[in-house]
C-alpha positions as CSV (number, residue, x, y, z in Angstrom):
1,X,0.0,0.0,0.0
2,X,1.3,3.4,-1.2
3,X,2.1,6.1,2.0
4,X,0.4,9.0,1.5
5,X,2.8,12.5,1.6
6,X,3.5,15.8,0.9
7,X,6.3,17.4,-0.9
8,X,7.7,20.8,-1.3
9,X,9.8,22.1,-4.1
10,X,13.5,22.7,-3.8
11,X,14.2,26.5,-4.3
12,X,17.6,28.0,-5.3
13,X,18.5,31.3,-4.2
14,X,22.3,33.3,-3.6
15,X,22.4,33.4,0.0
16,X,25.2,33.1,2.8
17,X,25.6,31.3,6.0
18,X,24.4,33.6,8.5
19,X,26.0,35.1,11.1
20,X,24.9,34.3,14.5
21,X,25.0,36.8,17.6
22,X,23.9,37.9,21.0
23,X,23.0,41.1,21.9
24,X,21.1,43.7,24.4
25,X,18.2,46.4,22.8
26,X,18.7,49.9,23.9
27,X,18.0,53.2,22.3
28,X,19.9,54.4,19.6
29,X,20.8,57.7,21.3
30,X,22.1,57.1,25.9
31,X,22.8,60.5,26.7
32,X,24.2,61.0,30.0
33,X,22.3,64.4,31.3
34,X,24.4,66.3,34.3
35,X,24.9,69.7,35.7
36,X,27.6,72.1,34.2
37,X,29.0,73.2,37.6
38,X,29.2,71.4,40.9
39,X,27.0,71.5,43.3
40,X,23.8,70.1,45.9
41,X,20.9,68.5,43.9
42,X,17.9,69.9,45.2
43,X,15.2,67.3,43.7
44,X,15.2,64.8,40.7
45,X,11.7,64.8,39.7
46,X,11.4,61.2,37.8
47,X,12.7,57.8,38.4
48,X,14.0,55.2,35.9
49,X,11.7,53.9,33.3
50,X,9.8,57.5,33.7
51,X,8.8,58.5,30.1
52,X,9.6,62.1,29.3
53,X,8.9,65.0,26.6
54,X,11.3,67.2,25.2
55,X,11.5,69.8,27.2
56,X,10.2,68.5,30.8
57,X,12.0,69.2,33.7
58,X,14.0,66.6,35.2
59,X,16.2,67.7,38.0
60,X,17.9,70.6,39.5
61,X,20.6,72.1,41.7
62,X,20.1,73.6,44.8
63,X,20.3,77.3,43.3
64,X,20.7,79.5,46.4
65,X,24.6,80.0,45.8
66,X,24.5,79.9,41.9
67,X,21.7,82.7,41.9
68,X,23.8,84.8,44.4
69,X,27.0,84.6,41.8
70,X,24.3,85.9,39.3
71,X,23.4,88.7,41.6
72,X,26.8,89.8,42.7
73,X,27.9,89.0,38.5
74,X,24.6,91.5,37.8
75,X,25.7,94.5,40.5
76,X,29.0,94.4,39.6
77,X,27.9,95.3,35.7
78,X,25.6,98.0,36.8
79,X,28.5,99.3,38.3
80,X,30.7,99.3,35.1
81,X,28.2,100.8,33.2
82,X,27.8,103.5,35.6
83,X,31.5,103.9,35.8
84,X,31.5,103.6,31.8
85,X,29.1,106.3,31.6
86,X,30.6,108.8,34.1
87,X,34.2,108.3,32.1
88,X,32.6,109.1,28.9
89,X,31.3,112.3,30.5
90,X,35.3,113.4,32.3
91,X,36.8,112.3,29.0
92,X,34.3,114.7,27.1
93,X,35.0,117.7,29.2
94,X,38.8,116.7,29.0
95,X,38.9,115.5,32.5
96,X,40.2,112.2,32.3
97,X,42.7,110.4,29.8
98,X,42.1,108.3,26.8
99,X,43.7,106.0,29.0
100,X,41.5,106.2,31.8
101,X,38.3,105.5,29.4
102,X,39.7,102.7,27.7
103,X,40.2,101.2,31.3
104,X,36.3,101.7,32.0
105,X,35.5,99.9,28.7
106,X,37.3,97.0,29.6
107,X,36.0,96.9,32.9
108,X,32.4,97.2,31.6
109,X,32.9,94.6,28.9
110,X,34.9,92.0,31.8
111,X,31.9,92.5,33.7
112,X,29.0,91.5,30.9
113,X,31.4,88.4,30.0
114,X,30.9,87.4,33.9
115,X,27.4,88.4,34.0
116,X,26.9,86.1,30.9
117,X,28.7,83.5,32.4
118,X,26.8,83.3,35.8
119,X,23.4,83.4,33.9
120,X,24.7,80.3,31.4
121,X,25.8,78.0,35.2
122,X,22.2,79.7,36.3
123,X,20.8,77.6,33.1
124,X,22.7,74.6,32.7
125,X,22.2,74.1,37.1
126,X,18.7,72.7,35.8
127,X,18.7,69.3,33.7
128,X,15.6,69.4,30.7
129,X,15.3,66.9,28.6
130,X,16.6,67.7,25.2
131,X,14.4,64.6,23.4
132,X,11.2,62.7,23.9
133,X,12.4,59.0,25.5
134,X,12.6,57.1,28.5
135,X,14.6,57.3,31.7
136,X,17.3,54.0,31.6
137,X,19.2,55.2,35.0
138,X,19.2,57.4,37.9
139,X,22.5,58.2,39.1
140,X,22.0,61.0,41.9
141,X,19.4,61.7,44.5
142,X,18.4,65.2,46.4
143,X,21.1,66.3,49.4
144,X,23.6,64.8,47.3
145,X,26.9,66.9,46.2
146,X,27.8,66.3,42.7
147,X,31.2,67.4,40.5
148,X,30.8,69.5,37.3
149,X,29.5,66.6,34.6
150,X,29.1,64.1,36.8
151,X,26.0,62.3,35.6
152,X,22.2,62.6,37.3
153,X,20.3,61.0,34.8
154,X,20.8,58.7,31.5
155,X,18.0,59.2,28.9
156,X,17.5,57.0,26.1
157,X,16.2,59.0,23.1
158,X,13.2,57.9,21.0
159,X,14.2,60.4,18.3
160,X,16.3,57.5,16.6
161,X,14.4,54.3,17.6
162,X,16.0,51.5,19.3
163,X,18.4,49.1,18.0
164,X,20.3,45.7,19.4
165,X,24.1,46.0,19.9
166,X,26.5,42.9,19.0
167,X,29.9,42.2,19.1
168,X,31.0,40.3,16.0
169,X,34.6,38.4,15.8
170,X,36.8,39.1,12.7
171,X,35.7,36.6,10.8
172,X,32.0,37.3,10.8
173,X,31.9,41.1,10.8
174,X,33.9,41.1,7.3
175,X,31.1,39.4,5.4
176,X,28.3,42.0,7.0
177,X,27.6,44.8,5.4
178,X,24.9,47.7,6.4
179,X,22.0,47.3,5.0
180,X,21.6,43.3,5.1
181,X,18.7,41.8,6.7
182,X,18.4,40.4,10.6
183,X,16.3,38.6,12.3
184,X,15.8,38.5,16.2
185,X,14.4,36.9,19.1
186,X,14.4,37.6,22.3
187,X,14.2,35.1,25.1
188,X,11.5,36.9,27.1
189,X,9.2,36.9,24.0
190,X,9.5,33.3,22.7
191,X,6.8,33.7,20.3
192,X,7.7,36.8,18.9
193,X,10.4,37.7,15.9
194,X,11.5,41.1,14.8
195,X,12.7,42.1,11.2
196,X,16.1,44.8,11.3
197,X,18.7,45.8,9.1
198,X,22.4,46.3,10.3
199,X,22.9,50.3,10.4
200,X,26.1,50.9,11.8
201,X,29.5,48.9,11.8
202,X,32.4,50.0,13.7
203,X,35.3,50.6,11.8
204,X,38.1,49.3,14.7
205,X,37.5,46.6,17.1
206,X,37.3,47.3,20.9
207,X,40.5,47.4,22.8
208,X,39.3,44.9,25.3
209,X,37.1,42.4,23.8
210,X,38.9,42.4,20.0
211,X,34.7,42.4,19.0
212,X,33.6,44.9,16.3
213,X,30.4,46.3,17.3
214,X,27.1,46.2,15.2
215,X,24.4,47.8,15.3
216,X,20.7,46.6,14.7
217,X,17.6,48.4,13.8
218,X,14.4,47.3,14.6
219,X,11.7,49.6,14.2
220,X,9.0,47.3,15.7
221,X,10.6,47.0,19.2
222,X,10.4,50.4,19.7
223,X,8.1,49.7,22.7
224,X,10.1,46.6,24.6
225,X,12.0,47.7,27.3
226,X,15.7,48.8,27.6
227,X,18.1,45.9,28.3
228,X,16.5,42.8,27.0
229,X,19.0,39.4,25.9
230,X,18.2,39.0,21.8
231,X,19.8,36.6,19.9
232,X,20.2,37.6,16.2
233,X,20.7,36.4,13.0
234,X,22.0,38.3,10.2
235,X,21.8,37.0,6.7
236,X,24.5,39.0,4.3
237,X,23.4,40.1,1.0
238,X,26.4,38.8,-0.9
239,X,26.4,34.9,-1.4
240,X,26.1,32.0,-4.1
241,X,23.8,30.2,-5.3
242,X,22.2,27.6,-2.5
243,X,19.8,24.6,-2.6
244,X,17.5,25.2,0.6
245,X,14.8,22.7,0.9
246,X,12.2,23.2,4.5
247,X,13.6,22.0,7.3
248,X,11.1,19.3,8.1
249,X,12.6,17.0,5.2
250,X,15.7,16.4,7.0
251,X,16.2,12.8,8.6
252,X,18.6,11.4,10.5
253,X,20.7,14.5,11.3
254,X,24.4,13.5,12.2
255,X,26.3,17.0,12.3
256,X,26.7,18.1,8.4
257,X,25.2,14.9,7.2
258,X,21.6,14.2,7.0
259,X,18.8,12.3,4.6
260,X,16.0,13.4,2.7
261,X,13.6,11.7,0.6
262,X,13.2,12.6,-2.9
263,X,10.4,11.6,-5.9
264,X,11.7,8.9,-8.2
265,X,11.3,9.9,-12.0
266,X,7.8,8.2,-12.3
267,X,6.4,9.8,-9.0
268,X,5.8,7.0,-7.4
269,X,8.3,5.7,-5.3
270,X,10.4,7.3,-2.2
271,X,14.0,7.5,-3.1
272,X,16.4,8.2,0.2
273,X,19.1,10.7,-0.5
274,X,22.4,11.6,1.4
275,X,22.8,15.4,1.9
276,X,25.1,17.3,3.1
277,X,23.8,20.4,5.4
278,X,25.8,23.3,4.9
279,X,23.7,26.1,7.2
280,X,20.2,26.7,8.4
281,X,18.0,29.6,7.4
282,X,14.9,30.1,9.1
283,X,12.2,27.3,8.3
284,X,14.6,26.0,5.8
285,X,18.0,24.4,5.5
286,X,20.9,25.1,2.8
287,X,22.1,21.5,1.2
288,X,25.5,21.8,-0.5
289,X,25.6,18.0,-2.0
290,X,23.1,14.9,-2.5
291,X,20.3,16.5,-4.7
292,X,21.7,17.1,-7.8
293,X,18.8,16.7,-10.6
294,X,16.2,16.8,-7.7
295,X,13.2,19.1,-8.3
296,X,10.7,18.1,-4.8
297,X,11.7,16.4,-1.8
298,X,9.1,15.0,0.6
299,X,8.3,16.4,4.0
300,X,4.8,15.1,5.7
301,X,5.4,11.5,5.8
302,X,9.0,11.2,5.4
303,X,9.5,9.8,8.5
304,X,7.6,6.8,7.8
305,X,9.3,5.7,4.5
306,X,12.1,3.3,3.6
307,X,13.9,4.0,0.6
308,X,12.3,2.7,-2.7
309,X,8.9,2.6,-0.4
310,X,5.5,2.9,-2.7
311,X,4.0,6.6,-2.2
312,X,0.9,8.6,-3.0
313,X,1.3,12.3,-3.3
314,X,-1.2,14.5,-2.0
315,X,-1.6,18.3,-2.5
């Protein structure tokens, strides 16, 4: 009696192995956001994970001291200008030198640079956020005394999406190329893939790893959150020509070596095949030897068959 199976055709298309990686999603753009000069925070108004808009106010120094420096920065040019203006009067009616005026000019002009100088600490002792995005760290808390830079908050940007960064070895990174299709799954979403294209390839490795870092875009994990464990797989543009037949026709897997069952010329009988398995791609499986002059192979049912075994091919 004839088993009843399925077969699929065997496609041909100029693909490469792919190149396998783990990585961690974050947003495109971390900046770090801190204070210009030192100083006491006086409150942080959101924690991590807080979602912010451009613009919104996220933490500030205690300004009591810095608005003082603008006060005394602000008397001191009154007082320069006043001085300016009484020179310009004594040097008109002859009074005072050239000398003496030019001295009030510089005064007055020192005393603007200060003024502009306090009221620039004045605005950068108050962190705003300078994108739309979400809070990845907290680093400072109120009562604490911070240096100049040192950073309160770490906001990843939204303005650039959110990407998963690799480390590729040597060897793989030379045959990637931006612009080639990923794939990526992330353990906490089992179910779930997500489509990206490599964006950015760095052009030395890092000092301590060796690794080359890649960059991934994926515009549909825009939502997940900041940290998660992917596992990619990139597929470069350049390669040959490949035999890829779905990944459910394979028997007997041994490393490289596995069998598949192909059509005989009439249709009707099983005929078992060595092949040799050179990568997989998705649902499907790249064969580099064994099906030369094979159009179908057989994949519901194959497991039942012996080779030369009667079959029955159903759509």
């Amino acid at each position: 009696m004839a088993q009843v199976v399925r077969v699929a055709e065997i496609t041909r298309e100029a693909l490469a192995p792919p190149v396998v990686a783990t990585g961690t999603l974050g947003p495109k753009e971390e900046i770090s956001l801190s204070v210009k000069i030192g100083g006491v925070i006086r409150q942080v108004r959101v924690d991590a994970g807080a979602i912010v808009r451009a613009g919104d106010t996220l933490a500030a120094l205690d300004l009591s001291e810095i608005d003082a420096a603008v006060a005394r920065a602000q008397s001191a040019t009154d007082k320069s200008e006043r001085d300016l203006a009484r020179a310009r009067r004594l040097y008109a009616d002859s009074v005072v030198a050239l000398a003496q005026l030019q001295d009030a000019e510089t005064a007055a002009e020192v005393a603007r640079a200060d003024l502009e100088t306090a009221r620039f600490n004045r605005r950068y002792a108050v962190i705003v956020a300078p994108a739309s995005g979400v809070i990845l760290r907290r680093q400072a808390e109120p009562g604490e005394l911070v240096a100049p830079g040192a950073p309160v908050l770490v906001l990843g940007s939204h303005a650039r999406g959110v990407v998963l960064r690799v480390g590729l070895a040597d060897r793989d990174v030379v045959r990637v190329a931006r612009g080639d299709r990923a794939v990526v799954r992330f353990d906490a979403l089992p179910e779930r893939e997500f489509a990206g294209r490599v964006t950015e390839i760095a052009a030395a490795a890092e000092p301590g790893t060796g690794a080359y870092a890649v960059e991934i875009a994926l515009p549909e994990a825009a939502r997940l959150a900041s940290g998660l464990v992917g596992q990619v797989e990139i597929r470069p543009s350049a390669g040959r020509s490949t035999t890829l037949v779905p990944i459910e026709a394979l028997l007997e897997a041994d490393g490289a070596e596995a069998s598949v069952y192909a059509l005989s010329a009439d249709g009707g009988r099983a005929e078992r095949r060595r092949v040799t398995v050179a990568f997989i791609v998705g649902d499907r499986v790249a064969v580099t030897r064994g099906l030369d002059s094979v159009g179908a192979v057989i994949t519901d049912g194959a497991a039942y068959l012996d080779d030369s075994a009667a079959v029955r091919v159903v759509p």
